[in-house]
C-alpha positions as CSV (number, residue, x, y, z in Angstrom):
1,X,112.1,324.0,-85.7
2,X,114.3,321.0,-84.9
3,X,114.9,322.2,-81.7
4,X,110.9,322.1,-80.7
5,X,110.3,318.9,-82.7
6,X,112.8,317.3,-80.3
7,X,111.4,318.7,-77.4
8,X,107.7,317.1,-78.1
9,X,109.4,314.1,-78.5
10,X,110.7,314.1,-75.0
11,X,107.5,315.3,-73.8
12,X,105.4,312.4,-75.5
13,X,108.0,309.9,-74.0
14,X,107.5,311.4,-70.5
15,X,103.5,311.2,-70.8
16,X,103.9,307.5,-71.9
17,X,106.5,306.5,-68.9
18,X,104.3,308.6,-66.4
19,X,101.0,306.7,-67.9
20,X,102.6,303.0,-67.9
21,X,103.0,303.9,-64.4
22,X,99.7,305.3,-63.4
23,X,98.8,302.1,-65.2
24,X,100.5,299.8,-62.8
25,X,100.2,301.4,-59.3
26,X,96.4,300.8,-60.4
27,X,96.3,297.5,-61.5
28,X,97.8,295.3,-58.8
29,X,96.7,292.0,-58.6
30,X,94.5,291.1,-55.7
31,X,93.2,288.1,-53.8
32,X,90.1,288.7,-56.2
33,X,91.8,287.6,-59.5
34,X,93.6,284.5,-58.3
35,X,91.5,281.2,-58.8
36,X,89.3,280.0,-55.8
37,X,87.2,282.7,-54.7
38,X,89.1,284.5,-51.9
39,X,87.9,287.4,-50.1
40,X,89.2,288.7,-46.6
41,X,86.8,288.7,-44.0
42,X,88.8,289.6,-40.7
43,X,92.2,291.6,-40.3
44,X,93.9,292.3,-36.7
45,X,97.3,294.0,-36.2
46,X,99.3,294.6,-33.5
47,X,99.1,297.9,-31.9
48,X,103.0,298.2,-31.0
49,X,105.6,300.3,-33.5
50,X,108.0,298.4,-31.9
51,X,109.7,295.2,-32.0
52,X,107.7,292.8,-35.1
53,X,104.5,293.9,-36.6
54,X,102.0,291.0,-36.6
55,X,99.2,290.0,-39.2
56,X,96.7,287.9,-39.1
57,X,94.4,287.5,-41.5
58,X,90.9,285.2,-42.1
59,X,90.0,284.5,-45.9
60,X,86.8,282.6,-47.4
61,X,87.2,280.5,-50.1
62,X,84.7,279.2,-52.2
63,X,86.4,277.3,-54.5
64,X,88.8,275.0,-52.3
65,X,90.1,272.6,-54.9
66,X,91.5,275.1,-57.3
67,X,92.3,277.7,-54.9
68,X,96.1,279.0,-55.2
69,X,96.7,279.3,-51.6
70,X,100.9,280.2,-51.9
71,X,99.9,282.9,-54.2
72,X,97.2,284.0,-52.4
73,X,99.6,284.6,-49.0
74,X,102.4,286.2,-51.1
75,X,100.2,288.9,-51.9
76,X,99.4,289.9,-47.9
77,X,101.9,292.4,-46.7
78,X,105.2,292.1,-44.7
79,X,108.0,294.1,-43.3
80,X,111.5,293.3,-42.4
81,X,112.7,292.5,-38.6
82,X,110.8,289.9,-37.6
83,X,107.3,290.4,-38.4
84,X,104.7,287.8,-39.2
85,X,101.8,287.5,-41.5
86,X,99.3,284.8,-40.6
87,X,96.7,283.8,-43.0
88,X,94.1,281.7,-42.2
89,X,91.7,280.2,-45.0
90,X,88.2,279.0,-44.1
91,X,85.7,277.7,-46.5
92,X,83.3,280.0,-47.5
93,X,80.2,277.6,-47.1
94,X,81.1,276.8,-43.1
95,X,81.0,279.0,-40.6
96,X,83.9,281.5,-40.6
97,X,85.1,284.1,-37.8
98,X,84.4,287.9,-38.4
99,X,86.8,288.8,-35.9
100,X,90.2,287.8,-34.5
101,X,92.3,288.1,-31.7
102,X,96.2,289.3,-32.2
103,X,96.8,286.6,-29.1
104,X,96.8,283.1,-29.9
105,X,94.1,281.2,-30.5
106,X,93.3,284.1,-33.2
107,X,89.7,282.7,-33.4
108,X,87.3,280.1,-31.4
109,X,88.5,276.7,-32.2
110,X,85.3,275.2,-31.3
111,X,83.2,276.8,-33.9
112,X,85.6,277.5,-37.0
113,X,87.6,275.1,-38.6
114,X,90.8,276.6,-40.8
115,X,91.3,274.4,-44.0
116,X,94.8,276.1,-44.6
117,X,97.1,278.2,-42.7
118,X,100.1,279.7,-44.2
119,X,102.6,282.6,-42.4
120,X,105.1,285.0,-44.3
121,X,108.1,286.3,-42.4
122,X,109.9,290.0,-43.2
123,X,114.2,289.7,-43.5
124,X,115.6,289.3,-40.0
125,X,118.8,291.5,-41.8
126,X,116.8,293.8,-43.8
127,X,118.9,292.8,-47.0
């Protein structure tokens, strides 16, 4: 009897870890839940698996004065070796590109004005 009580306890401690883990793998923050109204509108990526991987990325925001724009780029992926993550942040009530270009300029100049751009770097060492 001791012997099966202990094991239930074991089991119910598993079930918790495994569920406080399903838990968090499905509730990651996202540029959603940060202040200032950010939602991606354009993604391009370097085709190349070697050398860097590049990013660049075009956000709306609609709430420019409260918007968390650090947070917001620390939540865009990067990788070690020298790749690069470039955000760009457009207001959402101007006219905003739907597309980019991995080349620089990313986007037309002419008709779309950035209000903020940030870039993330991976480890050059990998450490």
């Amino acid at each position: 009897m001791q012997k099966n009580k202990r094991i239930w306890w074991i089991a119910l401690g598993l079930i918790i870890i495994l569920g406080y883990g399903i838990w968090e793998a499905f509730n990651q923050p996202s540029i959603e839940d940060l202040p200032g109204d950010f939602k991606e509108v354009a993604f391009v990526r370097n085709e190349q698996n070697k050398g860097g991987i590049i990013r660049v990325y075009a956000v709306t925001v609609g709430d420019p004065a409260n918007a968390k724009y650090d947070a917001c780029a620390d939540l865009f992926p990067t990788n070690d070796f020298g790749s690069l993550t470039k955000i760009y942040f457009f207001d959402k009530n101007r006219p905003f590109p739907t597309t980019l270009q991995i080349d620089p300029p990313h986007y037309d100049g002419s008709q779309y004005e950035a209000i903020m751009i940030l870039k993330r770097t991976g480890k050059e060492d990998g450490k």
